[in-house]
MDTraj code that builds the backbone (N, CA, C; nanometers):
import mdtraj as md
import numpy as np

residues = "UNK UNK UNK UNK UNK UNK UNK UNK UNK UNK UNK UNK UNK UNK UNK UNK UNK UNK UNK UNK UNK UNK UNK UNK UNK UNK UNK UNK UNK UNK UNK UNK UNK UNK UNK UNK UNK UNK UNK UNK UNK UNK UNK UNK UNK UNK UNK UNK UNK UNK UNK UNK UNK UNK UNK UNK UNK UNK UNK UNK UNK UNK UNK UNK UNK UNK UNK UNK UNK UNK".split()
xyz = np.array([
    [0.0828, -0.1201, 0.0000],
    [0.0000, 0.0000, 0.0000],
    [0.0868, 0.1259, 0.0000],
    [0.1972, 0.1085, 0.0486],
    [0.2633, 0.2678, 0.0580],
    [0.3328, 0.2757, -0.0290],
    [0.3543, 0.1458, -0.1298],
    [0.4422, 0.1499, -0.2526],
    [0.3652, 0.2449, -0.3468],
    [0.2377, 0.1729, -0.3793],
    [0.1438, 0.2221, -0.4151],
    [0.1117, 0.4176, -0.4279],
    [0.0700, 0.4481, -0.2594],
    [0.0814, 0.5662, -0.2758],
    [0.2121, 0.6521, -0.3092],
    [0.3121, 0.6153, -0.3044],
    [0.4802, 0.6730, -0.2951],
    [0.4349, 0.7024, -0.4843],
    [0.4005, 0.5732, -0.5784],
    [0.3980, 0.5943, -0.7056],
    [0.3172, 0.7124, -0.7084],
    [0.1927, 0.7121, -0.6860],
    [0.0738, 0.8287, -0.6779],
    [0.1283, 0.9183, -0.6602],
    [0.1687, 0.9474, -0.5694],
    [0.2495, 1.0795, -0.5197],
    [0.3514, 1.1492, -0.6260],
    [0.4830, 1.0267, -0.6870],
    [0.5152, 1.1043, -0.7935],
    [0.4983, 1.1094, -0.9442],
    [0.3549, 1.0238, -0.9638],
    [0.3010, 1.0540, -1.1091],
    [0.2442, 1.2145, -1.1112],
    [0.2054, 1.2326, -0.9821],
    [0.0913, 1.3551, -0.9272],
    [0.2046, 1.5038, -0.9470],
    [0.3395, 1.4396, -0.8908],
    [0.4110, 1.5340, -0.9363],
    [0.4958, 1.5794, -1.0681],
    [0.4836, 1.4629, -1.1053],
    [0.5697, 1.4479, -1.2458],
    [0.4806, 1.5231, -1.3250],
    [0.3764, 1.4882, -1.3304],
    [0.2297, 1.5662, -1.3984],
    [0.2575, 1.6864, -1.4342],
    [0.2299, 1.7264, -1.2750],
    [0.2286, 1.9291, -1.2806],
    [0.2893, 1.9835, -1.2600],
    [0.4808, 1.9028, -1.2720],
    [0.5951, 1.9887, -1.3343],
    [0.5778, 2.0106, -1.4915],
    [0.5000, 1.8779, -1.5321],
    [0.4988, 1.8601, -1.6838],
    [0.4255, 2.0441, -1.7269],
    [0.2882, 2.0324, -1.6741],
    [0.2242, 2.1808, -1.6666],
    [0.2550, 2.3175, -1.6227],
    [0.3392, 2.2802, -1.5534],
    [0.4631, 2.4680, -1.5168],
    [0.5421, 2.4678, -1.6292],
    [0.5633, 2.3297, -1.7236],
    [0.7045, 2.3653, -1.7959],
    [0.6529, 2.3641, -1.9317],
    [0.5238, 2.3558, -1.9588],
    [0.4869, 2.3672, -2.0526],
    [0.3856, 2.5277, -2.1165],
    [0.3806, 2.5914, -2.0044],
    [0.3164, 2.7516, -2.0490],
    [0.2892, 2.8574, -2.1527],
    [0.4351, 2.7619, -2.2320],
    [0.4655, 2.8596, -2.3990],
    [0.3550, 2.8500, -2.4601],
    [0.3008, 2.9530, -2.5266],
    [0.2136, 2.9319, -2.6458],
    [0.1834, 2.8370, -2.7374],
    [0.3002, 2.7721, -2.7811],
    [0.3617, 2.6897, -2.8831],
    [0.2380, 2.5599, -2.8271],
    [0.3331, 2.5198, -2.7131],
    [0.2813, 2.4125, -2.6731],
    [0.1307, 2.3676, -2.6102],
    [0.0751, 2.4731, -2.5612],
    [-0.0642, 2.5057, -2.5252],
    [-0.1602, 2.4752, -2.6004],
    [-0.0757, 2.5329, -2.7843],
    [-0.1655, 2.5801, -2.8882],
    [-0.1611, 2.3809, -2.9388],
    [-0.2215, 2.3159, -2.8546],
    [-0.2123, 2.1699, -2.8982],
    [-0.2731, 2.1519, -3.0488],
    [-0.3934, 2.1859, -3.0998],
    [-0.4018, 2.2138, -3.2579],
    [-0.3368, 2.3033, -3.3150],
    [-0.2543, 2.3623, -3.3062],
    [-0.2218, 2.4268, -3.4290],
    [-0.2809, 2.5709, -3.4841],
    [-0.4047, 2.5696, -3.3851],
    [-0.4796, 2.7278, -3.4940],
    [-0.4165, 2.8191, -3.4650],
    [-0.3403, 2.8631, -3.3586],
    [-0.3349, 2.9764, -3.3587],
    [-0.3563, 3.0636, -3.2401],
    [-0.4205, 2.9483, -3.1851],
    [-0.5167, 3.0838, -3.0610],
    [-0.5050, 2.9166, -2.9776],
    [-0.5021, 2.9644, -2.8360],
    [-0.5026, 2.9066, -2.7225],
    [-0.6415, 2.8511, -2.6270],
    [-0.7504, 2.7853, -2.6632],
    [-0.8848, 2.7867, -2.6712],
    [-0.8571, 2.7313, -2.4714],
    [-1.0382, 2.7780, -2.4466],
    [-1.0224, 2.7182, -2.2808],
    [-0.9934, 2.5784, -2.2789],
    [-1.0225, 2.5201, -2.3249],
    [-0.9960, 2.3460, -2.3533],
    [-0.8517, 2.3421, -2.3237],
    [-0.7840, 2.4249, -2.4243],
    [-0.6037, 2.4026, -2.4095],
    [-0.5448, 2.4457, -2.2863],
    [-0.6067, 2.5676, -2.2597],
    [-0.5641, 2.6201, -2.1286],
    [-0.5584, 2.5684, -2.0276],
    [-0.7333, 2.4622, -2.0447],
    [-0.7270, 2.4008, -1.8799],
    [-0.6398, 2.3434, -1.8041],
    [-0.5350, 2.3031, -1.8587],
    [-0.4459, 2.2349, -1.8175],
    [-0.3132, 2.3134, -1.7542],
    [-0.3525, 2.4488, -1.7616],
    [-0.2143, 2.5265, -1.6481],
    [-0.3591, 2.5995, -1.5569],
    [-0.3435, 2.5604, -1.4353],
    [-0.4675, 2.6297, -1.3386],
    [-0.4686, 2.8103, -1.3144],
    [-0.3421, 2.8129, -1.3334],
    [-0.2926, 3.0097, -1.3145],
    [-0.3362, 3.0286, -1.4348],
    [-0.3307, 2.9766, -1.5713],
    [-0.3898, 3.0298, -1.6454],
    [-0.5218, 3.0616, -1.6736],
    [-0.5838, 2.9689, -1.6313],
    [-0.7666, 2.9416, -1.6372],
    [-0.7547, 3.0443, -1.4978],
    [-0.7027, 3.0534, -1.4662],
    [-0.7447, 3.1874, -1.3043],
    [-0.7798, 3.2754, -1.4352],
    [-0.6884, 3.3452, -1.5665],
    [-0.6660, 3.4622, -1.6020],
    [-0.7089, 3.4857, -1.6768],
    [-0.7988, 3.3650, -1.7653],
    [-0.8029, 3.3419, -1.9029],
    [-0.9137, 3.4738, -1.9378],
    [-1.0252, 3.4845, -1.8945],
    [-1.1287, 3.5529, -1.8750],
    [-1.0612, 3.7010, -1.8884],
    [-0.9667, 3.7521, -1.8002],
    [-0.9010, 3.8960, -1.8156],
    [-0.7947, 3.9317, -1.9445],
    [-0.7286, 3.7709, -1.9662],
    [-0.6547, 3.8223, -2.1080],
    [-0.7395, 3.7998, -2.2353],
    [-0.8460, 3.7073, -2.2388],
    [-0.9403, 3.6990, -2.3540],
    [-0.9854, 3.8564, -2.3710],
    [-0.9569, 3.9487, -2.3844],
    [-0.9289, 4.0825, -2.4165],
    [-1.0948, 4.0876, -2.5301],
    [-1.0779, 4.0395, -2.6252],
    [-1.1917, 4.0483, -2.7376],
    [-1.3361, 3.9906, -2.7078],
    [-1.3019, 3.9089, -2.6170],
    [-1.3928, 3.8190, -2.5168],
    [-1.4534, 3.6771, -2.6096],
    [-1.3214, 3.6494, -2.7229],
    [-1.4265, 3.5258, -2.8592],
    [-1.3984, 3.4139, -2.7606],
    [-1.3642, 3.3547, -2.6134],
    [-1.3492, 3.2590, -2.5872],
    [-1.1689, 3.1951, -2.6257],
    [-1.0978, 3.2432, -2.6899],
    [-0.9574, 3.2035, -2.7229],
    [-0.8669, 3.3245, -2.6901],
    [-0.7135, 3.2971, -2.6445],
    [-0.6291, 3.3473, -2.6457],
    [-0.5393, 3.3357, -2.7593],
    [-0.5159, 3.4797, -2.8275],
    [-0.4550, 3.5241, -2.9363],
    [-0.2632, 3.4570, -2.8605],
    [-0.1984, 3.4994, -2.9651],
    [-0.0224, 3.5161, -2.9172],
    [-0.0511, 3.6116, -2.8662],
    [-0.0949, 3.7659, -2.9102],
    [-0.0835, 3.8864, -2.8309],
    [-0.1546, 3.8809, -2.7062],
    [-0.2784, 3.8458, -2.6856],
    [-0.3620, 3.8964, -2.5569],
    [-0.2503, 3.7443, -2.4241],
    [-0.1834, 3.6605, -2.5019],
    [-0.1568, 3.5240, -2.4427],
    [0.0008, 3.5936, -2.3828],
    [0.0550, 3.7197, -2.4411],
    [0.1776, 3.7618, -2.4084],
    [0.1723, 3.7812, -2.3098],
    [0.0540, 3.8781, -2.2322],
    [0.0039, 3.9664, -2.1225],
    [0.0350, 3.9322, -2.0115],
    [0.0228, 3.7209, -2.0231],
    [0.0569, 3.6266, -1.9430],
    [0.1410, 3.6329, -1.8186],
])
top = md.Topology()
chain = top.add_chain()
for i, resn in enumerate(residues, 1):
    res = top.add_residue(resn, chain, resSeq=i)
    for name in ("N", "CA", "C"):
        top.add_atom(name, md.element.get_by_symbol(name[0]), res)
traj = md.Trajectory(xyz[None], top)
C-alpha cells in the first residue's frame, strides 16, 4: 500500500511539473490554430485563473498577443 501511494504521489508530481514547464504558447496551442482555446488552457490552473481577463476580445480564445500579457 505505501508502494502504491509513494507511485501516486510522484506521477501527481511528475504531472504538474509537466504543466509549469509547458506555459509557452507553442505548446498550449495543442491544434495548431493559432489561438489558445479554454480546452487548451485548462491544463495550467494560473492560467484558467486569467483566461477571462486576457481573452481581451472576449471570442473565448487566447490570441499570441492577448496570451503575451501572461
Amino acid at each position: 500500500m505505501k508502494k502504491l501511494q509513494s507511485t501516486l504521489v510522484l506521477m501527481a508530481l511528475a504531472s504538474s511539473s509537466a504543466v509549469f514547464a509547458s506555459t509557452d504558447f507553442e505548446t498550449l496551442d495543442v491544434d495548431g490554430s493559432g489561438t489558445i482555446s479554454q480546452a487548451e488552457a485548462s491544463v495550467a490552473a494560473q492560467l484558467m485563473e486569467q483566461f477571462a481577463e486576457l481573452d481581451v476580445d472576449g471570442n473565448g480564445e487566447l490570441s499570441k498577443e492577448e496570451f503575451s500579457a501572461y
